[in-house]
C-alpha positions in Angstrom: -8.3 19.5 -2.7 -8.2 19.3 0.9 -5.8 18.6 3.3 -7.3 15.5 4.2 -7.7 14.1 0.2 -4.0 15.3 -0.4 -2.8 12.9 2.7 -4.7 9.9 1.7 -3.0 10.5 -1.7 0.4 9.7 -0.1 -0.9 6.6 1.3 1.1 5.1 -1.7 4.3 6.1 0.1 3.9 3.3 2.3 3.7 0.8 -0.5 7.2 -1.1 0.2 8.4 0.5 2.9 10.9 -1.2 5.0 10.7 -1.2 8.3 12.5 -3.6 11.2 10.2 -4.9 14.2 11.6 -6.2 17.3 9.9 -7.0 20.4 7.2 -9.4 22.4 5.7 -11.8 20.5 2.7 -13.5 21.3 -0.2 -15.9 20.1 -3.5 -14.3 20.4 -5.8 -17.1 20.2 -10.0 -16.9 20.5 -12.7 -19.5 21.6 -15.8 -19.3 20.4 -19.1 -21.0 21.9 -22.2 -20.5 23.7 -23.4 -20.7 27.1 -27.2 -21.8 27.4 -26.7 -23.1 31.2 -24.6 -22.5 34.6 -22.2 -25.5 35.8 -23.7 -27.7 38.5 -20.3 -27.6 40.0 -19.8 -24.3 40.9 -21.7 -20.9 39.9 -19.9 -20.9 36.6 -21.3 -20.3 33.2 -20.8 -23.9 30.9 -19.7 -22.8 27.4 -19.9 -24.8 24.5 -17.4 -24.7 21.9 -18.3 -23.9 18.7 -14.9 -22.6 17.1 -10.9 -21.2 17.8 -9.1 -19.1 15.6 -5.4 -18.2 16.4 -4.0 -14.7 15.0 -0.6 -13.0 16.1 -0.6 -10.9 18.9 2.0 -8.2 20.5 5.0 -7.0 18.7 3.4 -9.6 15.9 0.3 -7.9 15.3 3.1 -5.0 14.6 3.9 -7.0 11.9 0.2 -7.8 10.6 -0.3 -4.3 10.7 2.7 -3.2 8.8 2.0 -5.9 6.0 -1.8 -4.7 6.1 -1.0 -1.0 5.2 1.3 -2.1 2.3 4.9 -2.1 4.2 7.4 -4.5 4.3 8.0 -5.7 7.9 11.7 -7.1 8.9 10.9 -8.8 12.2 13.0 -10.2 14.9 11.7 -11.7 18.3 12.0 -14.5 20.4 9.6 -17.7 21.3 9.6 -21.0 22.7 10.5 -24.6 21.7 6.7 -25.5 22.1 3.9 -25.6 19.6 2.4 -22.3 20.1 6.1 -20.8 18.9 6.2 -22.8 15.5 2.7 -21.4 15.5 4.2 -18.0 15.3 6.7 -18.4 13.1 4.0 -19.9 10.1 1.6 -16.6 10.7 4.7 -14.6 10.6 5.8 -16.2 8.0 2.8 -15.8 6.1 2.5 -11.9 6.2 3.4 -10.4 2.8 5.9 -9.0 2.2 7.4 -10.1 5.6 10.9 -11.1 6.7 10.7 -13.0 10.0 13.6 -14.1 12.1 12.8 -15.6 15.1 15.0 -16.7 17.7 14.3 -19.9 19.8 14.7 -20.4 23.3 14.7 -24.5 24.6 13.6 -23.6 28.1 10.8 -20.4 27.3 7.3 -20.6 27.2 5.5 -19.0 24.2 3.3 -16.3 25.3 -0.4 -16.9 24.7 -3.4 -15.1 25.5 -6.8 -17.0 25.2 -9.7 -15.6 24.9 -13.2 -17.2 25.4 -16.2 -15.4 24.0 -20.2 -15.9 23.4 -22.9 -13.8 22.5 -20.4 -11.3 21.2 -18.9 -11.0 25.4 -16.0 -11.8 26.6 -16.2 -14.1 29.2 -12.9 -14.9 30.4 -9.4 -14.3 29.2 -6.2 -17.3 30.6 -2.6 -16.2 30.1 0.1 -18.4 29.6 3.8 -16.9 29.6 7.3 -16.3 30.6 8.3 -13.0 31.7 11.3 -13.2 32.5 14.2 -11.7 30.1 16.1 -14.0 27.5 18.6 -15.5 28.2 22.7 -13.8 27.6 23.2 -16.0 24.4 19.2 -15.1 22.5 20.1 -11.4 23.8 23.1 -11.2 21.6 22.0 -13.5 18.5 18.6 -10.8 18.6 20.7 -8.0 19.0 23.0 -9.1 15.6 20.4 -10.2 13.8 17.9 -6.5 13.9 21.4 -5.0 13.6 22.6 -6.5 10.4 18.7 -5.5 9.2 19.0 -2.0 10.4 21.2 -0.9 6.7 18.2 -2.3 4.8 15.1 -0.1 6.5 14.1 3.2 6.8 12.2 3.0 10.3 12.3 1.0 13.7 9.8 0.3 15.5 10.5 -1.3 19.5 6.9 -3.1 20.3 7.6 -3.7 24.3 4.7 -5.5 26.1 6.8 -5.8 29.3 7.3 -9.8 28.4 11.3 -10.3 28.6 12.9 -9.7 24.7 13.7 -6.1 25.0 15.9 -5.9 27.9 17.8 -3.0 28.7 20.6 -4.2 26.4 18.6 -4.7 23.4 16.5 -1.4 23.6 20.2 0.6 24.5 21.7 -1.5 21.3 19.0 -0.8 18.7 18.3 2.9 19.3 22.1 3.7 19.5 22.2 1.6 16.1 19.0 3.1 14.7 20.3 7.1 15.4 24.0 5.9 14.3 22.3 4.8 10.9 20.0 7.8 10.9 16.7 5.5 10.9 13.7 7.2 12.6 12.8 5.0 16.2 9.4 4.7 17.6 8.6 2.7 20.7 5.5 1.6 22.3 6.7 1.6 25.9 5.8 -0.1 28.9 7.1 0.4 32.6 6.9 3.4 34.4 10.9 3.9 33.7 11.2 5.5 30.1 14.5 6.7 30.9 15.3 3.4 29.2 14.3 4.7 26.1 16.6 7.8 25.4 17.6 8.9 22.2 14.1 7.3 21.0 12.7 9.2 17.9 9.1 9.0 19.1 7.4 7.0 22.1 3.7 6.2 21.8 2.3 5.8 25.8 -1.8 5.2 26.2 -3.3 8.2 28.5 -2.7 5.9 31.9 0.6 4.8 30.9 2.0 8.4 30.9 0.8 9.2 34.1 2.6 6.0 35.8 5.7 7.0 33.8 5.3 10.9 34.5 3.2 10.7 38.1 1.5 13.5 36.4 -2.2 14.1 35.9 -3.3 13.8 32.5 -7.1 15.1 33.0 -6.9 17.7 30.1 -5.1 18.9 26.9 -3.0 21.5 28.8 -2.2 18.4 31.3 -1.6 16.0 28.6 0.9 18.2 26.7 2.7 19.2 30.4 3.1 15.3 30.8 4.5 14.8 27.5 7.3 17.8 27.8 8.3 16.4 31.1 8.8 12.8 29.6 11.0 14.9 26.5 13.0 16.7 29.0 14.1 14.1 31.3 14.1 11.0 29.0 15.6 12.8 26.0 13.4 11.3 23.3 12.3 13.7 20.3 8.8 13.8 20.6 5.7 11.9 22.4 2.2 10.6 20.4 0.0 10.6 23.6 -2.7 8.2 22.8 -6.0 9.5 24.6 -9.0 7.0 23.5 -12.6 9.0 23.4 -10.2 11.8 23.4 -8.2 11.1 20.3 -4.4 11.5 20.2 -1.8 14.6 21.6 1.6 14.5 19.6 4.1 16.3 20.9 7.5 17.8 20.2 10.5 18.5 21.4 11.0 21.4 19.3 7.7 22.6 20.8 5.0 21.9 18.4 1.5 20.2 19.6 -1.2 18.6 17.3 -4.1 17.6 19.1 -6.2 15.2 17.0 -9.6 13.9 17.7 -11.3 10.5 17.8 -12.1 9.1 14.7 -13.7 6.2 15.7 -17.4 6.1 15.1 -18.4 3.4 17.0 -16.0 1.4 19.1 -16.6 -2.1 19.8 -12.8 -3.4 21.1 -10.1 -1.7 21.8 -7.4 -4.4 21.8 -4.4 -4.1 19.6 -5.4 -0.2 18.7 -1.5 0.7 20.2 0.0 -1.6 17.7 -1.5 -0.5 14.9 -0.8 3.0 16.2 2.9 2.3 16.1 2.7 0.6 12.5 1.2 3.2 11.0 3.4 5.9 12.4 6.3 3.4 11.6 5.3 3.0 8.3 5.0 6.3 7.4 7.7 7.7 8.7 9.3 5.1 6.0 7.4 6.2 3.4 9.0 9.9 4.2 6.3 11.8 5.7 6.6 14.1 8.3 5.8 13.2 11.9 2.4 15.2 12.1 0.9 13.6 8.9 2.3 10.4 10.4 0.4 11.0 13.5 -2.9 12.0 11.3 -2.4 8.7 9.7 -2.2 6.7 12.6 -5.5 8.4 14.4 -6.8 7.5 11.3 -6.0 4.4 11.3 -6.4 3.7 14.8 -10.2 4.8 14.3 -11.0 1.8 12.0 -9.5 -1.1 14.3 -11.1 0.3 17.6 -14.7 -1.0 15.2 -13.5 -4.2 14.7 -13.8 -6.5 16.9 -10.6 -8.1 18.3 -6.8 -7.6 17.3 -7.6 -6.3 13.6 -5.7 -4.4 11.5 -6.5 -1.1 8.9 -5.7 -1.6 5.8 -4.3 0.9 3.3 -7.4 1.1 1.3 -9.6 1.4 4.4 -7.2 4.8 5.8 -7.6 6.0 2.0 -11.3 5.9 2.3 -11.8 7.6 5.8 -9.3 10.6 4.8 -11.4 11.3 2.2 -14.1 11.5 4.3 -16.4 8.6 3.2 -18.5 7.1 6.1 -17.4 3.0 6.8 -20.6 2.2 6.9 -21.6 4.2 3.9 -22.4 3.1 0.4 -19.5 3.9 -1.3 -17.0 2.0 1.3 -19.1 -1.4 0.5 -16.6 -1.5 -1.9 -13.4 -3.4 -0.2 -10.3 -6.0 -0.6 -10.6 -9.3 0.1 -8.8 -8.9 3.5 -10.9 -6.2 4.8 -13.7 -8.2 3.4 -12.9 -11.1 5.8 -12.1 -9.2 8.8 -15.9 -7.0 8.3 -17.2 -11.3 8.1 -15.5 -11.6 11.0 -17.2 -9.3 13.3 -20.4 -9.8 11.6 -20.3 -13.6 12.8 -19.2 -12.8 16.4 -22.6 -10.9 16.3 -24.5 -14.0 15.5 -25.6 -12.8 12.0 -25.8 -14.9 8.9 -24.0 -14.1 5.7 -25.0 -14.4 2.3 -23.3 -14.9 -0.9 -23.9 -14.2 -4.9 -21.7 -13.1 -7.8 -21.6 -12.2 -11.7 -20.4 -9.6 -13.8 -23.7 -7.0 -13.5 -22.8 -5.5 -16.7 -25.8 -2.7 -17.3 -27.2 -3.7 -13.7 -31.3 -4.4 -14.9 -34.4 -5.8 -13.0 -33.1 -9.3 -13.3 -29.9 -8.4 -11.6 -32.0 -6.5 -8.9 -34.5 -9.8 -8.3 -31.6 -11.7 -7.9 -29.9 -9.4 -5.2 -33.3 -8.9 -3.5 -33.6 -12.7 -3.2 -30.5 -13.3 -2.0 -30.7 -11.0 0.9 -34.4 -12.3 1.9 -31.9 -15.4 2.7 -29.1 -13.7 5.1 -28.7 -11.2 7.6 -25.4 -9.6 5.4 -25.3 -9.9 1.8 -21.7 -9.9 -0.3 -21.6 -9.6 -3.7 -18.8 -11.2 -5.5 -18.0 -8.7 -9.0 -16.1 -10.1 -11.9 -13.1 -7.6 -12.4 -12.9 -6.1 -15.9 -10.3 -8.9 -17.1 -12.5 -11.5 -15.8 -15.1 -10.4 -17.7 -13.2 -9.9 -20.9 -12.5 -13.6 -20.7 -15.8 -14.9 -19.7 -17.8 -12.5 -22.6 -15.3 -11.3 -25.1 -13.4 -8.6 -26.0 -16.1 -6.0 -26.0 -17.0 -6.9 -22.7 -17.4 -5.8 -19.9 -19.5 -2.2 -21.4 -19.1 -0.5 -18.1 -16.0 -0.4 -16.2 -15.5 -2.4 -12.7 -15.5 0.9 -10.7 -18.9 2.1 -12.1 -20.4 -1.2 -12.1 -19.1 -2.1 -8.0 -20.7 1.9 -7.5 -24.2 1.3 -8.7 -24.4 -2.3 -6.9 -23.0 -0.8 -3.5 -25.7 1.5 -3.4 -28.3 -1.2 -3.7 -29.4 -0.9 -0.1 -29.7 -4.8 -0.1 -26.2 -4.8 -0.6 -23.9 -4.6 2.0 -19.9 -5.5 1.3 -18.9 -5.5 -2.9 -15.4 -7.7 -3.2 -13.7 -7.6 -7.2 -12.2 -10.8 -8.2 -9.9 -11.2 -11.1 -10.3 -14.7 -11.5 -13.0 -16.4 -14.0 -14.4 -17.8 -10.5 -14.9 -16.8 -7.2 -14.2 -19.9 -5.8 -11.1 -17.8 -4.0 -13.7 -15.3 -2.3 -16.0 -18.2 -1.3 -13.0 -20.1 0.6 -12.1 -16.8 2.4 -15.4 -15.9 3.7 -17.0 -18.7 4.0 -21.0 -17.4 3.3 -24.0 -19.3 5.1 -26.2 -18.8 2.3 -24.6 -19.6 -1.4 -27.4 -17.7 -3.9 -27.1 -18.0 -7.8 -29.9 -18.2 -10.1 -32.4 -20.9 -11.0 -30.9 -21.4 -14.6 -27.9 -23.6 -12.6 -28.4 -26.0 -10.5 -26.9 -26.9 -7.3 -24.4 -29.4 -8.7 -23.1 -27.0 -11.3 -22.7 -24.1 -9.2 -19.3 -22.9 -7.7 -18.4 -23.4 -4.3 -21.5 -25.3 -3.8 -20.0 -28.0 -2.4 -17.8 -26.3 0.4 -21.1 -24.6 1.2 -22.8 -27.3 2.0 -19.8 -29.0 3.8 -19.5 -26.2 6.7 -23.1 -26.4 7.5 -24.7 -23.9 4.7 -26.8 -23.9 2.1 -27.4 -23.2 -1.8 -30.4 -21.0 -3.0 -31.2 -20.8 -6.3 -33.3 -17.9 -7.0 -36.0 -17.5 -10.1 -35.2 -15.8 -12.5 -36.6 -12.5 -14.1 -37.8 -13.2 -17.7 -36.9 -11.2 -20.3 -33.9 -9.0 -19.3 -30.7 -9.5 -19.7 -27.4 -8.0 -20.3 -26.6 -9.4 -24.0 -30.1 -8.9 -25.5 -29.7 -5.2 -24.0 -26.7 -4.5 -26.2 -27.8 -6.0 -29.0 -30.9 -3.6 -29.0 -28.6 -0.7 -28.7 -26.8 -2.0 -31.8 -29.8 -2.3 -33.4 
């Protein structure tokens, strides 16, 4: 077994693990539209609004991140009495597994960062925020709160975006806590003063950050790992994960060991929010008792899938699992995927302008009548899901003998149907669930139901979709196939 198979085999170890989050929070939010003309106003593009979505963002997409690998995310930070906070709060509180305590301040302005985007470009991107540092009284109500969480964790993670909730006196407070309590620190820093940060366990800066903190070059490995010592030395932290981008990641110790890991990313479409989910991972980790060079492994990893997503995404456990054993993303065997990573892979194939597709059933013995179907379907969209009743499901839908192949087999042989391209298991007798969460274009089912009867139908055809029902293939199917092998 190789190195690689033997790590993503831990990736269990993260299942659970508790880790405490402090830092900026923020509101990430993302305009969709089109722009077909320029503004007779000024030499401006006109975009039309099609559609926002609203994610966290900052130390929250920490958080998201965290809760995406498996973890258990404690979380502390502090917002505004305005919308956009009580905004926060609900996605925060929705993370599973999460335990959110944020902190309001009446006269503080919730940081949010719009986006506005057609044609798969970013066109512009409006910041609204207050900077300055919280005020004496949210200061020491934060600083109780992550200390009375600290007993219950076994990492911390400091998110800093430079945005006023870790002042000097929180940082100093929480790592003197954290190394009192003997939980691991990491912090994403920002500033060029990381003196601030002594006694941290780890500190994660980008390849341009460590040069403003070090006013060293950072061209090359040998300069990269110089940089790194020098921050060691003179901010007495324990060890530096230089994050490099095409160049891939340099962690560094203090006791003198270097790992230099390359890029994993295949194809990189944004590169926003790749630091947090650095710092989760590591964080996460670290919890789940690894040591700090498989951590770092983990995170490159990790960090390899988001950069192919397209805004603040997140890796998931199962997707880390996957690329440590070495299967290609795009490749066959990775159609295979949660729900989650099912709806962030929609996501991006939307913001490309591309038009999904839809169908489900148990494919039990997969014949030419399944295949029809599947063909049919994708004639009707640009990407293709296939919903696939989960062995329980089945059981319930066609008896005890049921299903005759397992789920595993059965999602294999349809994701390497090349007209398939994503496979998502349900356990439910419906996929009504997967339907709500992706919301397909094109709903496809065959012609022995009829639009009325057929589920999901109707929330099709309210966003804008359609139903296809596609002919059937005479004379196969699953049932009459067993009953000749009985026979």
């Amino acid at each position: 077994m190789t190195q690689d198979s033997l790590l993503a085999g831990r990736i269990d170890t993260l299942k659970d693990a508790p880790v405490l989050c402090v830092g900026d929070v923020m509101l990430d939010r993302f305009v969709y539209g089109e722009v077909e003309r320029i503004s007779p106003e000024a030499p401006i593009p006109v975009m039309r609004i099609r559609r926002e979505t609203a994610m966290l963002g900052g130390a929250g997409n920490v958080a998201r991140n965290l809760a995406a690998l498996g973890a258990r995310p404690a979380f502390v930070s502090v917002v505004g009495d305005d919308v956009a906070g009580r905004e926060v709060a609900g996605l925060l509180a929705a993370q599973p597994g999460a335990e959110p305590q944020v902190i309001v301040e009446a006269d503080r302005l919730t940081t949010i960062k719009t986006r506005y985007l057609a044609a798969s470009q970013q066109l512009l991107r409006a910041d609204l925020e207050t900077a300055a540092q919280i005020a004496a009284a949210a200061e020491a109500e934060l600083l109780a709160r992550a200390r009375a969480l600290l007993p219950a964790v076994r990492a911390l993670v400091l998110s800093d975006y430079g945005k006023g909730v870790l002042t000097p006196a929180v940082i100093r407070g929480l790592l003197d806590a954290a190394a009192a309590a003997g939980v691991p620190s990491v912090v994403d820093p920002k500033g060029r003063d990381y003196t601030i940060y002594r006694g941290a366990g780890l500190l994660t800066p980008n390849r341009k950050e460590l040069a403003e903190a070090t006013g060293l070059p950072v061209g090359d490995d040998a300069a990269i790992v110089a940089a790194a010592r020098h921050l060691i030395e003179t901010c007495g932290v324990s060890a530096v994960l230089a994050t490099r981008s095409q160049d891939g990641m340099t962690l560094v110790t203090a006791e003198g060991a270097v790992h230099h890991l390359p890029a994993e990313a295949r194809e990189v479409f944004d590169v926003s929010g790749a630091g947090d989910t650095v710092v989760a991972t590591v964080a996460a980790a670290l919890a789940g008792g690894l040591p700090l060079a498989d951590c770092a492994r983990l995170a490159n990893v990790a960090a390899g899938i988001v950069v192919g997503k397209v805004g603040t995404a997140v890796a998931y456990a199962a997707e880390v699992a996957a690329a440590l054993r070495h299967h290609d993303l795009a490749s066959g065997e990775a159609k295979v995927t949660a729900l989650e990573a099912a709806a962030d892979t929609v996501a991006a194939w939307r913001r490309k302008g591309l038009k999904v597709g839809f169908t489900n059933g148990c494919f039990d013995l997969l014949h030419p009548g399944h295949v029809s179907l599947v063909r049919q379907a994708r004639a009707a969209c640009d990407r293709l899901i296939v919903g696939l009743n989960s062995d329980a499901s089945v059981g319930r839908l066609k008896g005890p003998a049921r299903p005759v192949q397992g789920e595993t087999a059965r999602a294999t042989v349809l994701a390497s149907l090349a007209a398939v391209d994503m496979v998502v298991i349900f356990g439910e007798d419906t996929p009504l669930r997967l339907i709500e969460t992706l919301r397909p274009d094109v709903l496809v089912k065959g012609a022995d139901y009829s639009v009325e009867t057929v589920v999901g139908a109707d929330l099709v055809l309210g966003w804008g979709g359609r139903v296809v029902l596609a002919e059937l293939s005479p004379g196969h199917s699953t049932t009459a196939t067993i009953g000749r092998m009985a026979r």
